[in-house]
C-alpha positions in Angstrom: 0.0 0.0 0.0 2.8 2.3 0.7 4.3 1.6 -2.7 1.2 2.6 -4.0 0.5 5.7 -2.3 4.6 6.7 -3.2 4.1 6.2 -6.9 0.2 8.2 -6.9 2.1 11.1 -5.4 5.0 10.8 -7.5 3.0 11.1 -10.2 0.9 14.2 -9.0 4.4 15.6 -9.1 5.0 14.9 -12.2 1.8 15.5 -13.7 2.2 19.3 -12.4 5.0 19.8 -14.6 3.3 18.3 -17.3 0.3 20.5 -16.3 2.5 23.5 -17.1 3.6 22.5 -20.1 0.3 21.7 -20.8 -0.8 25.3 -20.1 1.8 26.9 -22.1 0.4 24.7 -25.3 -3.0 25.6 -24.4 -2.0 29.3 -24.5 -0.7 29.2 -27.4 -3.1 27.1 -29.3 -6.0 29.8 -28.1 -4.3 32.4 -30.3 -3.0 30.5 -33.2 -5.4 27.0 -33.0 -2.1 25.3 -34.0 0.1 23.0 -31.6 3.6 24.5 -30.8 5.7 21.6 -31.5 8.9 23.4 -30.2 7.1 24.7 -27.0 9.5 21.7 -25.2 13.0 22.8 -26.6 12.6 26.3 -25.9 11.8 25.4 -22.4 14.9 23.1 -22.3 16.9 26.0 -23.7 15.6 28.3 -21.2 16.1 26.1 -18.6 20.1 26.0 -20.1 20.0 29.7 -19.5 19.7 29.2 -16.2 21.9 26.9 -15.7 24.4 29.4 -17.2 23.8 31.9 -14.8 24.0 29.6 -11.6 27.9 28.7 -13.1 28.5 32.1 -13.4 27.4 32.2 -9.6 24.4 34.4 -9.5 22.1 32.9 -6.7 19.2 30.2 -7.4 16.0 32.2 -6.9 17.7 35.2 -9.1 18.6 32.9 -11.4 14.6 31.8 -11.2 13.5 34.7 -11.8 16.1 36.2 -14.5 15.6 33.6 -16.5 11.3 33.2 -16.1 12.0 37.2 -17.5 14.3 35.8 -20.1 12.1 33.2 -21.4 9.2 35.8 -21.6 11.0 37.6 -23.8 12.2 35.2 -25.9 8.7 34.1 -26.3 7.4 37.1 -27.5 10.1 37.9 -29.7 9.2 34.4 -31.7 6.0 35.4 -31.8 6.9 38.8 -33.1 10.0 37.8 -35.8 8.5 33.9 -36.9 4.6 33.8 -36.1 3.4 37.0 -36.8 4.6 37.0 -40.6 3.2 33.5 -40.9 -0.3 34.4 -39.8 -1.5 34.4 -43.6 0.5 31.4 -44.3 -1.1 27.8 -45.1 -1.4 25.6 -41.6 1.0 23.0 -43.0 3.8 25.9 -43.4 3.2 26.9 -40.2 3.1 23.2 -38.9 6.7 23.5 -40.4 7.8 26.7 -38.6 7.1 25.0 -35.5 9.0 21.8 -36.2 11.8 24.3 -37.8 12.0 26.0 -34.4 12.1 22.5 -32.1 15.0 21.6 -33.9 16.8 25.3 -34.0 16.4 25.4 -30.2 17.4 21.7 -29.8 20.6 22.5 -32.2 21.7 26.2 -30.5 21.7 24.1 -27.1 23.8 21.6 -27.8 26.3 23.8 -29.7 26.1 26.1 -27.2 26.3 23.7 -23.6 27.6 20.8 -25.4 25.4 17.3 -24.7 26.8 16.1 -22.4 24.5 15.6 -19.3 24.3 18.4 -16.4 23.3 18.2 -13.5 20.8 20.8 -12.2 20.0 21.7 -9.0 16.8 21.6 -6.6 16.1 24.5 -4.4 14.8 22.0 -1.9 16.7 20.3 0.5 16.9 16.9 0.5 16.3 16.7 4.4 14.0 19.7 4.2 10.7 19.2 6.8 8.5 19.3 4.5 9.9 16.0 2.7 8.2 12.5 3.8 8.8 9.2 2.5 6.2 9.3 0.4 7.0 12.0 -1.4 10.9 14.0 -2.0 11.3 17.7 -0.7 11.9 18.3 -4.6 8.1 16.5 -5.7 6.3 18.6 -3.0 8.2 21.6 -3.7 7.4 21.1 -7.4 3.4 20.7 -6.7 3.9 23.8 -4.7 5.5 26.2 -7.1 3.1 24.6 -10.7 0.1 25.6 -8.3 1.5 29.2 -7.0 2.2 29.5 -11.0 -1.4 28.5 -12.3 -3.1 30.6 -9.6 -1.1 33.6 -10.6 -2.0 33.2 -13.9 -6.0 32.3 -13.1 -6.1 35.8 -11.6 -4.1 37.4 -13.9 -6.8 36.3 -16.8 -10.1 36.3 -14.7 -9.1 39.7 -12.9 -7.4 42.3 -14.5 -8.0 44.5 -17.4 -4.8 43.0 -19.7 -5.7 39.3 -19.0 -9.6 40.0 -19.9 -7.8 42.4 -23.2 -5.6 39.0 -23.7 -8.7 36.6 -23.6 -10.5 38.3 -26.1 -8.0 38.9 -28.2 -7.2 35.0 -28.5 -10.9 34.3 -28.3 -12.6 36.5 -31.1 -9.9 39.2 -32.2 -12.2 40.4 -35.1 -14.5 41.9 -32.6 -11.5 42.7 -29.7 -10.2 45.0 -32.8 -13.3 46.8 -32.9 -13.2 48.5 -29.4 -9.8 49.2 -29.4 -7.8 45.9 -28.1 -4.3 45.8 -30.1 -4.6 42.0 -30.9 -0.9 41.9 -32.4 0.7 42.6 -29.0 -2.2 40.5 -27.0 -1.0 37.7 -28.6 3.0 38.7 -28.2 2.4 38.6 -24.8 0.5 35.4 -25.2 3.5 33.2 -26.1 5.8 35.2 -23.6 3.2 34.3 -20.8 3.7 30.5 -22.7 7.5 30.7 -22.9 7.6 32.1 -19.3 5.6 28.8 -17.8 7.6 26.5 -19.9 10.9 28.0 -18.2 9.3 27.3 -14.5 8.3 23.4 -16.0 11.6 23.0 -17.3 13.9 24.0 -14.3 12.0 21.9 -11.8 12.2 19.0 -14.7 15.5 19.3 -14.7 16.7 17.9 -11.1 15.1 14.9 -12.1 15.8 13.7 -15.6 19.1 16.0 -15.4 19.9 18.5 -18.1 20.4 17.8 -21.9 18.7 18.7 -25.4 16.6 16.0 -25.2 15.2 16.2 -21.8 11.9 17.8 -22.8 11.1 15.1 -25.8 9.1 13.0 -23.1 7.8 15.7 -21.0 6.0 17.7 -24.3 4.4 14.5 -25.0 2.4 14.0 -21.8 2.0 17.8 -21.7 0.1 17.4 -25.6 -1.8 13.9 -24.0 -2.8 16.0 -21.0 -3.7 18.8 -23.0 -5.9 17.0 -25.1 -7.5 14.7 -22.3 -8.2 18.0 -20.1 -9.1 20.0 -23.6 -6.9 21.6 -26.0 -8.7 25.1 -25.9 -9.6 25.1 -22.2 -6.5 26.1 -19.8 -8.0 24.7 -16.8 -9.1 21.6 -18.3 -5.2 20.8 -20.0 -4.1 21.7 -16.0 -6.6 18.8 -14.8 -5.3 16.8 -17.8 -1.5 16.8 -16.8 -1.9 15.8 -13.1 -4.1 12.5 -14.6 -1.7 12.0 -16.9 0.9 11.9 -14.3 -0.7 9.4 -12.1 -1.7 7.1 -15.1 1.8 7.4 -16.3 2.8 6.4 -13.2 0.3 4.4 -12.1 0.1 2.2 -15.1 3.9 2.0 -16.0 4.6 0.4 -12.8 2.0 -1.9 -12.3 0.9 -2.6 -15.9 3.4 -2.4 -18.8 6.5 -1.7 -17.0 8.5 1.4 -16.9 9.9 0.5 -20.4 6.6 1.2 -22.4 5.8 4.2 -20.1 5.8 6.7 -22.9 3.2 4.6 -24.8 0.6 5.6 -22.1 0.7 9.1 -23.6 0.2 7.8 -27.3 -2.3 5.7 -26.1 -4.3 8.4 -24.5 -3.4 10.5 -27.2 -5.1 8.4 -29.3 -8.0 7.1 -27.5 -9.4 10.7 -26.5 -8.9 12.0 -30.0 -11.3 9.0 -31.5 -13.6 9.2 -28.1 -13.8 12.5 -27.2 -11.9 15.2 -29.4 -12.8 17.9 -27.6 -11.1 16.7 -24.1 -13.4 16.1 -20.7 -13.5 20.3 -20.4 -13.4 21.5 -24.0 -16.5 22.8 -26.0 -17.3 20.7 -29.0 -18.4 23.5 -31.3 -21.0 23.4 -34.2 -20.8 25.4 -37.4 -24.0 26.0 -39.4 -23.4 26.5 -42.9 
């Protein structure tokens, strides 16, 4: 029963990483209804940027936050220099953008940091009180800071004036355009908002599956299976859909198939929710009449 209870919590850890992840796609699919393939290796390289800066001996928690402001920008600087001149482009050239940029961000990385694997620290003691043998000071700390970050940004969108502007903007720009809202830079801010979460997902990834080009591949695929379980275009649902995710993941890849065919889970679900229930268990199936 123990074992059990270890590997359900485990899991909730790991599915609030992918929950972030999860977010950051959902964010981004609002404004452009496409999946960003490359959301994964631009939080990696992020998460690289602040591994720089903790070798160059700046402390951990500046180094958070530097590099959460860092990622932000980058975000919205691909949105402005790639996305934005793409907006009148076929989906399947876009499709290729995105893919174009995974492998950009995967290639700058390693030629940058080399691939060799890195360790990357945890700003939770391993001893710390709050630790139990159920679950790691790092897993609870992790749970801690995904749900600080997803309440931030609930409020941020459900009570202020530029997360209502950003909403609309992603929702029905056409009619945001008519009173006023500047829909270019709504959405700019969009994917830095995106490329800001996927820095926090990455650097508390990274203590556990250590640090190298590839170490978001697996992660981007449970964050698209919980994305789509939750629902692709609602944020809250894809945050639901990563912590199940993360327990079946776990769950079912110790007891069932074996930690070897873990990743097939996500396919799996993948699948199985796109034939079942496309829309996810929170997203609106809507009907056109022509």
């Amino acid at each position: 029963m123990q074992a059990f209870l270890h590997q359900l919590l485990a899991g909730l850890a790991t599915g609030g990483i992918y929950a972030s992840v999860a977010l950051a796609l959902v964010m981004i699919y609002q404004s452009t209804h496409l999946v960003n393939f490359a959301q994964g290796e631009m939080a990696m390289f992020s998460t690289y940027l602040g591994w720089a800066m903790l070798q160059a001996g700046l402390p951990y928690w500046a180094m958070f936050g530097l590099t959460v402001g860092l990622s932000f920008v980058m975000g919205a600087l691909v949105e402005r220099i790639v996305i934005r001149p793409m907006r009148h482009a076929p989906v399947l050239s876009v499709v290729v953008v995105f893919i174009a940029l995974l492998m950009i961000f995967h290639s700058l990385a390693g030629w940058l940091f080399g691939y060799t694997i890195k360790q990357f620290p945890s700003p939770f003691p391993e001893r710390a009180w709050y630790g139990t043998a159920l679950m790691s000071a790092h897993e609870v700390g992790a749970i801690a800071i995904t749900l600080a970050v997803m309440a931030l940004i609930f409020g941020f969108f459900r009570f202020t004036a530029l997360g209502l502007a950003m909403r609309a903007a992603a929702q029905n720009p056409v009619s945001s355009r008519l009173v006023g809202i500047d829909v270019g830079w709504m959405l700019m801010l969009g994917w830095g908002l995106a490329g800001a979460v996927g820095a926090v997902a990455g650097m508390l990834v990274a203590p556990v599956v250590f640090l190298d080009p590839g170490m978001m591949g697996g992660v981007l695929l449970y964050a698209f299976a919980g994305a789509l379980v939750g629902g692709i275009d609602s944020p809250a649902g894809a945050v639901l859909g990563g912590f199940i995710v993360g327990v079946l993941e776990n769950l079912i890849g110790s007891y069932v198939v074996g930690t070897e065919l873990k990743l097939t889970v996500a396919l799996v679900l993948i699948v199985g929710v796109l034939i079942v229930r496309p829309s996810g268990l929170f997203g609106r199936t809507i009907v056109v009449k022509v």
